[in-house]
Backbone as XML, in Angstrom:
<?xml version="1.0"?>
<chain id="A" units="angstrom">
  <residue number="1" name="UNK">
    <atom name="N" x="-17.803" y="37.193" z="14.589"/>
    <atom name="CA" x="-17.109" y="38.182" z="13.783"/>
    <atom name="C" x="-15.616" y="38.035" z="14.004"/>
  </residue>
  <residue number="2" name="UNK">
    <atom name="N" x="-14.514" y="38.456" z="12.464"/>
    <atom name="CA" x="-13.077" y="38.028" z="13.008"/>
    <atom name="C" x="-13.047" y="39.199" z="13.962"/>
  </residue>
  <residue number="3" name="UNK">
    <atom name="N" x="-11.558" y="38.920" z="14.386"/>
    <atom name="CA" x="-11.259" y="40.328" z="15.076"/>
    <atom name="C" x="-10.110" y="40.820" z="14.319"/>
  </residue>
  <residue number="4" name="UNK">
    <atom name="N" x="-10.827" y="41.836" z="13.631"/>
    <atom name="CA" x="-9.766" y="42.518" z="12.323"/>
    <atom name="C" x="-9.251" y="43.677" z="12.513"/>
  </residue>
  <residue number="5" name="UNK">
    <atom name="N" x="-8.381" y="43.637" z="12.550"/>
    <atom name="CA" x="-7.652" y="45.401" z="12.774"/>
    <atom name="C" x="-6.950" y="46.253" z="11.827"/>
  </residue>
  <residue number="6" name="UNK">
    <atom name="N" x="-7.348" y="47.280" z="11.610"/>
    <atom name="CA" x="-7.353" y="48.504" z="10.234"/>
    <atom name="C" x="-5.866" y="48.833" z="10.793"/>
  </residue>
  <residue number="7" name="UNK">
    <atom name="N" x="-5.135" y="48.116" z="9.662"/>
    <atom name="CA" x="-3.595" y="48.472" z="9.625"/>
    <atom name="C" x="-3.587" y="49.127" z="8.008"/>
  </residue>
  <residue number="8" name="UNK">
    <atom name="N" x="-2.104" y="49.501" z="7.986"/>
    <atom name="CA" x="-1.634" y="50.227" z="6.755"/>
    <atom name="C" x="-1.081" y="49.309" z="5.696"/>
  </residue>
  <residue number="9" name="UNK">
    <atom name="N" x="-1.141" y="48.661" z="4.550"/>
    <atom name="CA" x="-1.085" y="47.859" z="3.814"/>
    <atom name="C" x="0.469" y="47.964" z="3.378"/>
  </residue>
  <residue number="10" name="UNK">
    <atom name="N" x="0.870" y="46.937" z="3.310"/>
    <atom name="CA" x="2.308" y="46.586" z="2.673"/>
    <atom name="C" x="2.117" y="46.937" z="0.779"/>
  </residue>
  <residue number="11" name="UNK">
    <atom name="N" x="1.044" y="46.782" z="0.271"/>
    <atom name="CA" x="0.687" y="47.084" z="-1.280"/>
    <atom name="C" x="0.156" y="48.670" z="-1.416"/>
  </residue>
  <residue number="12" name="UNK">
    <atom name="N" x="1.542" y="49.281" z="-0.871"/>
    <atom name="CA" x="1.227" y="51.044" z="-1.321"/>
    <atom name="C" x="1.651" y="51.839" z="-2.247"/>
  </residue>
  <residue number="13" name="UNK">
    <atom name="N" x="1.098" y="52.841" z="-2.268"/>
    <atom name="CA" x="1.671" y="53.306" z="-3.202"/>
    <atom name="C" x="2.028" y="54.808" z="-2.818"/>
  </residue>
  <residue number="14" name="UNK">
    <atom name="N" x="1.216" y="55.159" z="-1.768"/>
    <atom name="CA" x="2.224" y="56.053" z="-1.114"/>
    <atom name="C" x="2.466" y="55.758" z="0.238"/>
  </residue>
  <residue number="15" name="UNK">
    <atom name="N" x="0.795" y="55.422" z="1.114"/>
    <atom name="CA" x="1.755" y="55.230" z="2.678"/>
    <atom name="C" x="0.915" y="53.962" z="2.893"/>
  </residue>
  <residue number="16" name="UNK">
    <atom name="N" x="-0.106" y="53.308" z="2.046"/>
    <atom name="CA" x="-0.475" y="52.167" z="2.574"/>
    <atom name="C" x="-1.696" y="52.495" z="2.800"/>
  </residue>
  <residue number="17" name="UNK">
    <atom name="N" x="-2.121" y="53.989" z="3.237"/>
    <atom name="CA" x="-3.700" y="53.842" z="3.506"/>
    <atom name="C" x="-4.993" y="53.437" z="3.495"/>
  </residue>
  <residue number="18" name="UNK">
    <atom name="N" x="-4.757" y="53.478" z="1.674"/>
    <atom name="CA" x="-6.004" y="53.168" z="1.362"/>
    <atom name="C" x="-6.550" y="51.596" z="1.057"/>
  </residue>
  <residue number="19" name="UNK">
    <atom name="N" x="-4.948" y="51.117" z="0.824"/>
    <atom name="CA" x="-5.027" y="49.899" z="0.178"/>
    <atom name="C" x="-5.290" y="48.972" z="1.678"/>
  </residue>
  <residue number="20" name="UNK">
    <atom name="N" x="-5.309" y="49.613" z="3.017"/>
    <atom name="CA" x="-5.487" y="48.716" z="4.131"/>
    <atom name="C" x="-7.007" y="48.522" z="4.660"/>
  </residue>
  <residue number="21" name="UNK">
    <atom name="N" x="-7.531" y="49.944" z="4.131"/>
    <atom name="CA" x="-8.648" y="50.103" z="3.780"/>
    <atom name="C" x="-9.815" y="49.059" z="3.288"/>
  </residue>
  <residue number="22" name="UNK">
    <atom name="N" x="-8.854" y="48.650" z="2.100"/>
    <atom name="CA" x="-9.397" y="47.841" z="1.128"/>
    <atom name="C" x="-9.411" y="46.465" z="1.229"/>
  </residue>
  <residue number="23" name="UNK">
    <atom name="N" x="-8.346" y="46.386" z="2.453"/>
    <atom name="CA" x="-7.942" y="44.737" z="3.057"/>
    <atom name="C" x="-8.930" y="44.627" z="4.069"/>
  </residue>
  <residue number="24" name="UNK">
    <atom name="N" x="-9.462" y="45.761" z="5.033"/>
    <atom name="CA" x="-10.253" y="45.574" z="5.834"/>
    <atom name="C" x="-11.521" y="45.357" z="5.360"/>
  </residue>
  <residue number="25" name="UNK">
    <atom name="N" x="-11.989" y="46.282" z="4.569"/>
    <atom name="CA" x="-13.404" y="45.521" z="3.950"/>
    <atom name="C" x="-13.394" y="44.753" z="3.028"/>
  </residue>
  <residue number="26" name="UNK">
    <atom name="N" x="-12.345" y="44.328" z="2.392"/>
    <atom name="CA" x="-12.624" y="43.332" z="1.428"/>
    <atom name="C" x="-12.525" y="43.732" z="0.025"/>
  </residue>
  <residue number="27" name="UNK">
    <atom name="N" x="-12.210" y="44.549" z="-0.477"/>
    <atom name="CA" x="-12.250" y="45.155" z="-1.693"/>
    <atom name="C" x="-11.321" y="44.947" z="-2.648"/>
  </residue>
  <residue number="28" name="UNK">
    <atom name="N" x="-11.055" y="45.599" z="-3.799"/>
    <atom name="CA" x="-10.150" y="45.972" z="-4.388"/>
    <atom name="C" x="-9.545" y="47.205" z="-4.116"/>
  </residue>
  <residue number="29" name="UNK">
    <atom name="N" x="-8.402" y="47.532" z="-4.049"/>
    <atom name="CA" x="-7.732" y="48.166" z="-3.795"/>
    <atom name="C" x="-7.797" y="49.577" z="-4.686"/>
  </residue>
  <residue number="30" name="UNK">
    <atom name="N" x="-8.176" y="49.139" z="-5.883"/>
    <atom name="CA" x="-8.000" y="50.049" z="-7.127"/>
    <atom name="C" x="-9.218" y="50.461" z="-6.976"/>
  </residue>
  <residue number="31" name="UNK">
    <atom name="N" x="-10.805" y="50.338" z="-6.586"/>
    <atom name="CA" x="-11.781" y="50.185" z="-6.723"/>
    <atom name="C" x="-11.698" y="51.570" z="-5.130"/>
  </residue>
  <residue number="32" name="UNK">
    <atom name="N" x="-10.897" y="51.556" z="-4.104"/>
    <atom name="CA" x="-10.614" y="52.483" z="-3.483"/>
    <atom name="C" x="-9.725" y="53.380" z="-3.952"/>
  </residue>
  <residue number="33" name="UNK">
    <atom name="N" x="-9.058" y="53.237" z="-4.297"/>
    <atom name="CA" x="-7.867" y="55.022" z="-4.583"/>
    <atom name="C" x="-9.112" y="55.508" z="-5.713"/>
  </residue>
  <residue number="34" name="UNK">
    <atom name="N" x="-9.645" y="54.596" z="-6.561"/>
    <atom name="CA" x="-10.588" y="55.666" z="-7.576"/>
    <atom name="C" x="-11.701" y="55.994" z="-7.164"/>
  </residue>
  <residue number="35" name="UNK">
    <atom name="N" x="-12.446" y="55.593" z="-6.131"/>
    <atom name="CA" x="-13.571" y="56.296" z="-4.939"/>
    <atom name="C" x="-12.997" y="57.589" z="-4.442"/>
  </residue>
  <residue number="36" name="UNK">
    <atom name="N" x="-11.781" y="57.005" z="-3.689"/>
    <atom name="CA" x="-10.885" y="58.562" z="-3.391"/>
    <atom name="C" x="-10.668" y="59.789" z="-4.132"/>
  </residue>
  <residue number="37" name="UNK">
    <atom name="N" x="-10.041" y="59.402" z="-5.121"/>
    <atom name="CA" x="-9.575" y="60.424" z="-6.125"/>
    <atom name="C" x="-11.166" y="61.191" z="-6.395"/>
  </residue>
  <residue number="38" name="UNK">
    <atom name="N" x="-12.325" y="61.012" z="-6.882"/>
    <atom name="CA" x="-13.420" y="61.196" z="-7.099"/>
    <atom name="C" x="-13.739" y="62.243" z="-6.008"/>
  </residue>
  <residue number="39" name="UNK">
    <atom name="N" x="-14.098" y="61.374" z="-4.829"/>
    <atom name="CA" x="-14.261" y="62.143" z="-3.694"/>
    <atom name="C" x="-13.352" y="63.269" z="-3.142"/>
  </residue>
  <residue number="40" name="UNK">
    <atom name="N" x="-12.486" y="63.106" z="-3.135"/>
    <atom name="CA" x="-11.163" y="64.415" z="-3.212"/>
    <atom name="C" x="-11.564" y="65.242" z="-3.802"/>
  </residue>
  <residue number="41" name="UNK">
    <atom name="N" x="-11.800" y="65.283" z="-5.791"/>
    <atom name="CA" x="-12.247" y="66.033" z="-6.099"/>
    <atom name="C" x="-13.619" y="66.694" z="-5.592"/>
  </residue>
  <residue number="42" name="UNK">
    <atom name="N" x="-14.087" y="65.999" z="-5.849"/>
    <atom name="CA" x="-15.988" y="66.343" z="-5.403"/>
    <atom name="C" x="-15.880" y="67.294" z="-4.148"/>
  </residue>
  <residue number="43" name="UNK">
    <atom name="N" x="-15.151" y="66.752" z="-2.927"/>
    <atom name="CA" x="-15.430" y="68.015" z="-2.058"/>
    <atom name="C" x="-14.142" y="68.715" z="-1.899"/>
  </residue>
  <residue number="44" name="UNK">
    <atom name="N" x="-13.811" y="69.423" z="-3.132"/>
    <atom name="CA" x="-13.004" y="70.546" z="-2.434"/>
    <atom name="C" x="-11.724" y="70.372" z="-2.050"/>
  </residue>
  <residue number="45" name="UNK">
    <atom name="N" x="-11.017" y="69.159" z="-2.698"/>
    <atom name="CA" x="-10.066" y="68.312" z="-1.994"/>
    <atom name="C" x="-9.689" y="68.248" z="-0.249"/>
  </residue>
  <residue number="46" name="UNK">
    <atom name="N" x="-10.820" y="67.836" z="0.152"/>
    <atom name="CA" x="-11.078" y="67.700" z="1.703"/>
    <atom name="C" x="-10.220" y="66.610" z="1.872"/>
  </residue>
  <residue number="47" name="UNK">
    <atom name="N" x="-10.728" y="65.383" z="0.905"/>
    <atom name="CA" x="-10.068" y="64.313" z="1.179"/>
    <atom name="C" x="-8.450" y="64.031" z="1.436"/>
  </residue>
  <residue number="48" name="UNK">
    <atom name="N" x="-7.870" y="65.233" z="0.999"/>
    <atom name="CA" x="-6.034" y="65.596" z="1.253"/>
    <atom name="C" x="-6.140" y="65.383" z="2.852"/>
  </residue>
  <residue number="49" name="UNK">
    <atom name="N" x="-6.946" y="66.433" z="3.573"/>
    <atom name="CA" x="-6.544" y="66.163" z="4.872"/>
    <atom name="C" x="-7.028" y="64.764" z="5.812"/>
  </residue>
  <residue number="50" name="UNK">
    <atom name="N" x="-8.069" y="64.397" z="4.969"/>
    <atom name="CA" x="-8.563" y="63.247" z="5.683"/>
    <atom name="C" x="-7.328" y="62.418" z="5.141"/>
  </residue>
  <residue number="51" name="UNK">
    <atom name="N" x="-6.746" y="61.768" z="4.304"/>
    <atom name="CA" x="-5.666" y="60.936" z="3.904"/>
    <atom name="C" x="-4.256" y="61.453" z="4.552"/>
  </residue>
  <residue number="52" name="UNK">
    <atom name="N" x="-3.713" y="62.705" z="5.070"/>
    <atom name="CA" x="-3.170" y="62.530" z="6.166"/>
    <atom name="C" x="-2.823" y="62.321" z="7.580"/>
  </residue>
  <residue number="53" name="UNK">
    <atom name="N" x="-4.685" y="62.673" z="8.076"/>
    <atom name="CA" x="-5.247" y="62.330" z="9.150"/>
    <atom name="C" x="-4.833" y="60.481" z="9.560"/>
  </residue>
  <residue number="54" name="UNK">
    <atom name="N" x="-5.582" y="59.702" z="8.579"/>
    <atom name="CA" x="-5.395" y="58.842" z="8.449"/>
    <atom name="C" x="-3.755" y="58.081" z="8.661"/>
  </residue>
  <residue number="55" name="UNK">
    <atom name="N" x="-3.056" y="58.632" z="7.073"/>
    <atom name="CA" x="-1.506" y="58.248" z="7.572"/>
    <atom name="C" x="-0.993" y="58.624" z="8.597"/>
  </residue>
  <residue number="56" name="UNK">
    <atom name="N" x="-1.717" y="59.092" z="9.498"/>
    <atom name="CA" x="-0.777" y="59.713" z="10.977"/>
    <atom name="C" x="-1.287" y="58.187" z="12.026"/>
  </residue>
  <residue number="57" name="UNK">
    <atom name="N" x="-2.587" y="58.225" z="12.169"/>
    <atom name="CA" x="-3.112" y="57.696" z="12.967"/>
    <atom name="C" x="-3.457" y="56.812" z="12.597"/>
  </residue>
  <residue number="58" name="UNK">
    <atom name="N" x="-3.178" y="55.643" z="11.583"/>
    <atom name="CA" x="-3.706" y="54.058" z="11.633"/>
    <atom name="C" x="-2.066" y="54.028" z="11.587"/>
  </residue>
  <residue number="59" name="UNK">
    <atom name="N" x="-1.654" y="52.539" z="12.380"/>
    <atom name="CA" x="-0.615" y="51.810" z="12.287"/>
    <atom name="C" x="0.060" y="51.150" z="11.082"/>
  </residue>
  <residue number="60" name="UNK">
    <atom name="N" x="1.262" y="50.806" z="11.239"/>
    <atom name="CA" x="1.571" y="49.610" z="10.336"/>
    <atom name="C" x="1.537" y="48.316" z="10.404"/>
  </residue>
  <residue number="61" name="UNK">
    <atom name="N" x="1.049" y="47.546" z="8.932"/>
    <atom name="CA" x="0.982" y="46.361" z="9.881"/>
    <atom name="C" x="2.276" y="45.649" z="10.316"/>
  </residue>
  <residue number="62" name="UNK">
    <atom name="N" x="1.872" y="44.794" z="11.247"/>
    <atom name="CA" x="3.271" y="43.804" z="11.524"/>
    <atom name="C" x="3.868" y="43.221" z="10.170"/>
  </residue>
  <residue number="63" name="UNK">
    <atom name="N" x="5.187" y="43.272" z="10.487"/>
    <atom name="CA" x="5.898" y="42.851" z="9.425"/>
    <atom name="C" x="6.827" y="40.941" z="9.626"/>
  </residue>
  <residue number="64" name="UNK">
    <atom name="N" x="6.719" y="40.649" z="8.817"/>
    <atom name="CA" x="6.759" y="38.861" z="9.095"/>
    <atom name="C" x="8.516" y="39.023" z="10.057"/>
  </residue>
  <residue number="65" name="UNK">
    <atom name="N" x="9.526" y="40.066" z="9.819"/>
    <atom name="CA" x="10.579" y="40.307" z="10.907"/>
    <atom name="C" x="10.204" y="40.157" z="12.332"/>
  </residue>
  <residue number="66" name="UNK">
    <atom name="N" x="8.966" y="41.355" z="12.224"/>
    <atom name="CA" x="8.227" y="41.412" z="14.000"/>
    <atom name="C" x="8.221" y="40.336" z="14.419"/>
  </residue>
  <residue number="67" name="UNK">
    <atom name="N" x="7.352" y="38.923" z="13.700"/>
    <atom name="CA" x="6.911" y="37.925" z="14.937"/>
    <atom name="C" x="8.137" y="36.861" z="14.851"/>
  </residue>
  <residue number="68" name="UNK">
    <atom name="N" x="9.213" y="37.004" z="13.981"/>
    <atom name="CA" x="10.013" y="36.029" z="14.196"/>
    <atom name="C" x="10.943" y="35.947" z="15.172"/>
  </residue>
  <residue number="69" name="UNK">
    <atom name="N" x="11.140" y="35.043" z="16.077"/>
    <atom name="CA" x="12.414" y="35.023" z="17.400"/>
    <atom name="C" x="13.651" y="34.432" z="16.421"/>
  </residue>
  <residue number="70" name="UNK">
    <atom name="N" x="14.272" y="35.203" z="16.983"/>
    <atom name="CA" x="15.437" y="34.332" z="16.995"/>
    <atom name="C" x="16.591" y="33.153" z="17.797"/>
  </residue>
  <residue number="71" name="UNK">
    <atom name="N" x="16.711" y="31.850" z="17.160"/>
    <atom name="CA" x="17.227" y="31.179" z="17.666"/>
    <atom name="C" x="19.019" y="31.110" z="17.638"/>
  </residue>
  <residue number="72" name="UNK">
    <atom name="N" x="19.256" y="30.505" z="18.621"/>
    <atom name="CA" x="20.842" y="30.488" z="18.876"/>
    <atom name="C" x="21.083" y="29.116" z="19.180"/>
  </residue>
</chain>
């Protein structure tokens, strides 16, 4: 199995959540925010707090700045 880690997606549209979501299992991206939106509605818009739960507590991913050194 890789060793994959549930980061916050650079392709957001508000904080990255869902779309990292969608990188981790493999999906489409669009194919998640419209599961969401659905489910939001359906219970009660529960899903508001779970989607800030989330933006608090998954990371960002590394950004191609992070791993670069710099030379002199």
């Amino acid at each position: 199995m890789a060793n994959k880690k549930l980061t916050k997606s650079a392709d957001k549209k508000i904080s990255g959540v869902l779309a990292g979501l969608a990188e981790y299992f493999g999906i489409d991206a669009t194919l998640v925010r419209v599961a969401y939106v659905f489910l939001t509605i359906f219970t009660c818009f529960a899903g508001v707090l779970c989607y800030i739960i989330m933006a608090i507590i998954i990371p960002n991913a590394p950004t191609q700045s992070d791993n670069t050194t710099e030379i002199k």
